[in-house]
C-alpha positions in Angstrom: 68.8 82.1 259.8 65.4 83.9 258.6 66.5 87.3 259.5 70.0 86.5 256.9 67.8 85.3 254.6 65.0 88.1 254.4 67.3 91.3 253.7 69.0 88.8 250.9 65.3 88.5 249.3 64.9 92.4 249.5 68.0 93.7 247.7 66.8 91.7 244.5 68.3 89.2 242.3 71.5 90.5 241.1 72.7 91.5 244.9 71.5 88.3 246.0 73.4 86.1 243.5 76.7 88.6 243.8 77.1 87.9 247.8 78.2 84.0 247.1 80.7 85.3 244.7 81.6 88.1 247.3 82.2 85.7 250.0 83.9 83.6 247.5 86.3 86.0 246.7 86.5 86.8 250.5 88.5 83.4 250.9 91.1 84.1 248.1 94.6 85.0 249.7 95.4 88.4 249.3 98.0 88.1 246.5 96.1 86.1 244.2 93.5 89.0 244.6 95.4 91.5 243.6 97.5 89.1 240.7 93.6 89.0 239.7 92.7 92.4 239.7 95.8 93.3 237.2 95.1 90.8 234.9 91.2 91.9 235.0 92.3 95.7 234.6 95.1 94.4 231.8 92.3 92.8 230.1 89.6 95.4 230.0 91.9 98.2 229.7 93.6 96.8 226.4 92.0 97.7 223.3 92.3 95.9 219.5 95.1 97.9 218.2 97.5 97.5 221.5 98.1 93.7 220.6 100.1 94.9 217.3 101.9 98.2 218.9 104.7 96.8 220.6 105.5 100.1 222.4 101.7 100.9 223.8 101.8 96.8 224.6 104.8 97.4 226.8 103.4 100.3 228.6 100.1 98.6 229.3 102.4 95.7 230.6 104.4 97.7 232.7 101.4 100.2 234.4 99.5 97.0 235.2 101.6 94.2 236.1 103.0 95.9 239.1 99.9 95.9 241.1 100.2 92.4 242.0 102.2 93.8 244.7 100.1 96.5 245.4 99.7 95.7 249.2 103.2 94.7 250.3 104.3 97.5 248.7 102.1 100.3 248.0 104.5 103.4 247.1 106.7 101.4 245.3 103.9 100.1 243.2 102.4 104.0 243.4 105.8 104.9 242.4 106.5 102.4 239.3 103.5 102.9 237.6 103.9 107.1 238.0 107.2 106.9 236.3 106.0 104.9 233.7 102.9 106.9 233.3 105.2 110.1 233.1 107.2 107.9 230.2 103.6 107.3 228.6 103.0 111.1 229.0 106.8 112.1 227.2 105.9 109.5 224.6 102.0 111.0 223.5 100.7 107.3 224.2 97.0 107.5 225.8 96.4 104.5 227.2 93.2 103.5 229.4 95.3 101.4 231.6 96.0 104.9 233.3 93.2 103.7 235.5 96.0 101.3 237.5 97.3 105.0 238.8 93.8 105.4 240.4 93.9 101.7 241.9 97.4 102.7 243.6 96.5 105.5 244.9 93.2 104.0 246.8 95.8 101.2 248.4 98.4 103.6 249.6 95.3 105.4 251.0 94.4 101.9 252.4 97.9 101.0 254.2 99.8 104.2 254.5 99.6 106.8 256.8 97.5 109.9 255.7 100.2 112.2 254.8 101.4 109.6 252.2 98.1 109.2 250.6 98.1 113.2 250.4 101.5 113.1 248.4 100.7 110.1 246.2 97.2 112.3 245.5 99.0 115.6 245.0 101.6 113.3 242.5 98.5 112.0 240.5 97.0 115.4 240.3 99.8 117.4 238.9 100.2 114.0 236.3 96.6 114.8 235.8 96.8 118.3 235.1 99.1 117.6 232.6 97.7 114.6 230.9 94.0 117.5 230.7 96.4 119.9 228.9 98.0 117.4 226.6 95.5 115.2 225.9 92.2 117.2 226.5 89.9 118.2 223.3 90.3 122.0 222.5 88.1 124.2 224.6 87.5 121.4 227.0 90.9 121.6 229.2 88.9 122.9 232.1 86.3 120.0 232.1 89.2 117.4 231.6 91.0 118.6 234.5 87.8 118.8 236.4 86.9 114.5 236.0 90.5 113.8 236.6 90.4 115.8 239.7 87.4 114.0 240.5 88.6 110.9 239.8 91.8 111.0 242.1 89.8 112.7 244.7 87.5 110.2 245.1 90.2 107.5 244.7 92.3 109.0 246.9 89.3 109.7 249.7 87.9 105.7 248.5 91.5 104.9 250.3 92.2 106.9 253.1 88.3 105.5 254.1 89.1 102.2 254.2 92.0 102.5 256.3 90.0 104.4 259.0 86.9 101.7 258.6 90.1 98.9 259.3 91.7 100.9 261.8 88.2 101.4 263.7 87.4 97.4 263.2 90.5 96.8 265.2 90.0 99.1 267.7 86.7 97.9 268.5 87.9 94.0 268.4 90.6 95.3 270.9 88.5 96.8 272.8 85.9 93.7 272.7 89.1 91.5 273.9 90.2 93.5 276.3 86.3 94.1 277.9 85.9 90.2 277.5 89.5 89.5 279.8 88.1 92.2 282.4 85.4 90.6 282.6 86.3 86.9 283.4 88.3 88.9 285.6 86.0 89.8 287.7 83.9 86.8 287.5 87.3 84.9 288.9 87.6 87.2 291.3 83.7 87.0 292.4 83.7 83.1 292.2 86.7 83.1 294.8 84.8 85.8 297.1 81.8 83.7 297.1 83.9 80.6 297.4 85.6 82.2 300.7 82.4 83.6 302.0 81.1 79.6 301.6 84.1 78.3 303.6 83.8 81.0 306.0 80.5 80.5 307.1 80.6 76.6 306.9 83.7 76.4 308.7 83.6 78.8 311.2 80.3 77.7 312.5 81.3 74.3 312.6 85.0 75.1 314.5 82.9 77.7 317.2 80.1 74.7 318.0 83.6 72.3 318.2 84.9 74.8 320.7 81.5 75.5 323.0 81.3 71.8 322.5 84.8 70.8 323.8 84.6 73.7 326.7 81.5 71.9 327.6 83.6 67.8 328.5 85.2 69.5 331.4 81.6 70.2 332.6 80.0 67.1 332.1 80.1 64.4 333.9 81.6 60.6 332.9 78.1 59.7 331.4 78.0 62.4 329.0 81.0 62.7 328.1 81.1 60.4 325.6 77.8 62.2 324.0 79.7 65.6 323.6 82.6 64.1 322.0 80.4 62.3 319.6 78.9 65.7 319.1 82.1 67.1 318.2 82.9 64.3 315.9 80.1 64.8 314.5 79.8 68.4 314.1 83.9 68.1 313.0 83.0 65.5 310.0 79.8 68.3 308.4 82.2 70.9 308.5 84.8 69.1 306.5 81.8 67.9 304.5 80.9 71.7 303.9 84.3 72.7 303.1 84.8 69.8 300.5 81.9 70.9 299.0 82.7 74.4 299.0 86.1 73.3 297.4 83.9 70.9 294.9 82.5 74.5 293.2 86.7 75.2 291.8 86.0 72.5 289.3 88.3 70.0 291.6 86.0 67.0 290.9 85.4 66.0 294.2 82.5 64.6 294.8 81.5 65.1 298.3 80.0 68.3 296.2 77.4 66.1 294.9 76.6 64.4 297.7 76.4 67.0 299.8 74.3 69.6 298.0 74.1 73.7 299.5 71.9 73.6 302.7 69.0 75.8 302.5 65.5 76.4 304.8 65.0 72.8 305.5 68.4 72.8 307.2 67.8 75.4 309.8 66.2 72.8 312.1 69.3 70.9 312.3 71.3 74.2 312.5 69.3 75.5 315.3 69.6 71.9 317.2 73.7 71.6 316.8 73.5 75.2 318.1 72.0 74.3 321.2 73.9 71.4 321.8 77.3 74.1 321.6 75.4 75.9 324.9 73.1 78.3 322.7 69.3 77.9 323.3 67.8 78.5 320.1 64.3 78.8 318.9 63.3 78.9 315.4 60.2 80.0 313.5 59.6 79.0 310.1 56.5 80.6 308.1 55.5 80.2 304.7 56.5 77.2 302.3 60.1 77.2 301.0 59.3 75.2 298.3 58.6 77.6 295.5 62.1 79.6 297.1 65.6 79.3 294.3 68.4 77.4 295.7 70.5 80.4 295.6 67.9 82.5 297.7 67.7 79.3 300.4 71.2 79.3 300.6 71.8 82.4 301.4 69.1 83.0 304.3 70.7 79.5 305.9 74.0 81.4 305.9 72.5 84.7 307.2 71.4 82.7 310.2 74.3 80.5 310.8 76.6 83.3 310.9 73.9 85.1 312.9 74.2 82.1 315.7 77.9 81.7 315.3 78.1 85.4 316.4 76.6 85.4 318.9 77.7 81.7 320.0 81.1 83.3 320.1 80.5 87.0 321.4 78.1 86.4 324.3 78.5 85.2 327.7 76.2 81.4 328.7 72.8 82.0 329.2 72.0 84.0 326.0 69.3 83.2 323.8 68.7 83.1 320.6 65.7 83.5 318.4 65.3 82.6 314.2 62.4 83.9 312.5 62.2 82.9 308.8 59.1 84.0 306.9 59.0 82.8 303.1 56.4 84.3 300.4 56.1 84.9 296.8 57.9 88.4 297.0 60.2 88.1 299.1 62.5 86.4 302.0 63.2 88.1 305.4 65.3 86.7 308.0 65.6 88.3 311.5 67.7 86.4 314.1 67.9 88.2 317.6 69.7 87.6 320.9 69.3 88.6 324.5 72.9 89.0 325.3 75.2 92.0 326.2 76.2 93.8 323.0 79.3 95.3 323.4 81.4 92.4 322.2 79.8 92.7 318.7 79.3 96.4 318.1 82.1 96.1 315.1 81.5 94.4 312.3 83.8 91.7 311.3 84.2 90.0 308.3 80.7 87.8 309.0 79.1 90.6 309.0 80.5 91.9 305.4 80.3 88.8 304.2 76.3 88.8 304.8 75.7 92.0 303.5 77.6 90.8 300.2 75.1 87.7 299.7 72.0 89.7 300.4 73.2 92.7 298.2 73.4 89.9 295.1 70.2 89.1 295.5 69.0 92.5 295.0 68.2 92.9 299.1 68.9 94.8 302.4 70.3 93.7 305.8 70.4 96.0 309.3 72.2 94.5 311.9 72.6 96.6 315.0 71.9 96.6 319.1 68.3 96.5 320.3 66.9 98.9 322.4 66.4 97.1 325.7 69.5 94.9 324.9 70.6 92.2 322.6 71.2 92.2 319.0 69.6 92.0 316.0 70.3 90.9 312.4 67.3 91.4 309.7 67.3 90.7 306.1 65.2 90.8 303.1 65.7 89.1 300.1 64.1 89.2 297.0 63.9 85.4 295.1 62.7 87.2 291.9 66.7 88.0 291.8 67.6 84.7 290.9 65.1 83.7 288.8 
């Protein structure tokens, strides 16, 4: 409100108490306007010795009154008060009220097309011409024509202005409108990309520790059995949990989405001990305090390592192993999960892969995944928590 009020203060007085009555007039319909605007021209246009010339009152009458239609009909109004002007001209009546001719002219500048505001002006100028030589004190024709000329000039320019100024308000607006729709847009179609890279990872993982899981009952013998389904069960349920949740973030009002809030670095204990119950032995090293570390940012390492495991859970043969190195500071957030197992199952990357390369791209960070040298593979990230901030 200060920086409205201060220019106010600085234009002085009079502009400061004319902007209430300019945004008063601002709510007025358009037709009382104008029905305004001819009685205010009628009235300062008509002079003393009008009111007992019945002939000069009618012409005043008749070049005024028609501008209360001046905007749903500009060249008739234009029109009208020419040909009564041209009667005024036959008849050697000056009248002031001439002025409504300028007022015309401006609004079919205003709302026609610029070739009609450039014949309504060439109209008024040849009327002016001749008004200059009829009217015009002797020796002064040339500066007569001259202010006429000036005047419908600047009345007809005054128009044509305005109509650009509109036409490049509604432009713009369009364009804002149409720049606003792209945009929610694109934030639809990111929220559903993010949404699918959620269920992805959540529900992937948990269906390829379901199917190491159940591969592992024909193994195990009648006492464990009963452990590895409970895993499975178990396993099944927090995958359904993480898809409700993912589901939760469309707005559906479910509210497994509040109970079960987006896992993040203090998860990735758990994570690494459901993986080696699916057959993956998994160590994990976590450095640094994840504390200080945005939700977002903790999200999106857990899922760099879960799809990570789930990779390589589903691409190499039993006996791999698996190693999760987190480090957490300030600055940044690397990741690096690496595996001793053959590589040419995972050479290509899949949609996992993509999918990781979007989440650490969004937080302004980079991610190599790629064979090691003496074998294995490795997947390393960096992320940057400033990015969220």
């Amino acid at each position: 409100m200060a920086e409205d009020v201060e220019p106010e203060r600085s234009r002085g007085p009079v502009r400061e108490a004319a902007f209430p009555v300019v945004r008063l007039a601002a709510r007025v319909p358009p037709p009382a306007r104008d029905a305004l605007l001819a009685v205010v021209v009628f009235a300062v246009t008509l002079g003393p010795a009008r009111l007992t010339d019945a002939t000069g009152l009618a012409l005043q009458t008749a070049l005024v009154l028609p501008l209360v239609w001046r905007r749903r009909a500009p060249l008739a109004v234009f029109g009208t008060i020419a040909a009564v002007a041209s009667v005024q001209l036959l008849l050697d009546i000056q009248l002031p009220a001439d002025v409504a001719l300028l007022v015309a002219l401006g609004t079919v500048g205003a709302h026609r097309p610029g070739r009609w505001a450039l014949g309504a002006a060439l109209v008024l100028e040849a009327g002016a011409l001749l008004s200059a030589a009829r009217w015009a004190p002797e020796g002064r024709f040339l500066a007569s024509a001259a202010a006429l000329t000036a005047a419908v000039t600047a009345s007809a320019l005054l128009g044509v202005n305005t109509r650009i100024g509109r036409k490049a308000r509604e432009d713009r607006a369009a364009h804002l409108e149409r720049e606003r729709e792209r945009r929610e847009r694109l934030a639809v179609l990111e929220e559903r990309a993010r949404i699918a890279r959620e269920l992805h990872d959540s529900v992937s993982h948990g269906l390829s520790v379901v199917v190491a899981l159940a591969d592992a009952v024909g193994h195990a013998g009648p006492e464990d059995t009963h452990a590895v389904t409970d895993r499975i069960a178990e396993t099944g349920r927090q995958a359904l949990a993480d898809m409700r949740r993912s589901l939760g973030l469309l707005g559906d009002g479910d509210p497994d989405a509040v109970r079960h809030p987006p896992p993040g670095l203090a998860q990735l204990a758990t994570l690494r001990d459901r993986t080696r119950e699916a057959g993956l032995p998994t160590r994990l090293r976590l450095d640094g305090d994840p504390a200080g570390i945005p939700a977002g940012t903790q999200l999106t390492a857990y899922r760099i390592v879960q799809e990570s495991l789930t990779n390589t859970l589903r691409h190499t043969p039993p006996g791999t192993r698996a190693e999760v190195r987190v480090v957490c500071s300030p600055g940044a957030v690397t990741v690096e999960v690496t595996d001793d197992g053959p590589t040419a199952a995972a050479t290509a990357p899949g949609r996992g892969t993509t999918g990781m390369r979007e989440r650490v791209t969004a937080h302004g960070g980079t991610l190599s995944a790629g064979p090691l040298p003496g074998g294995g593979w490795r997947v390393a990230a960096r992320l940057d928590p400033e990015g969220e901030r």
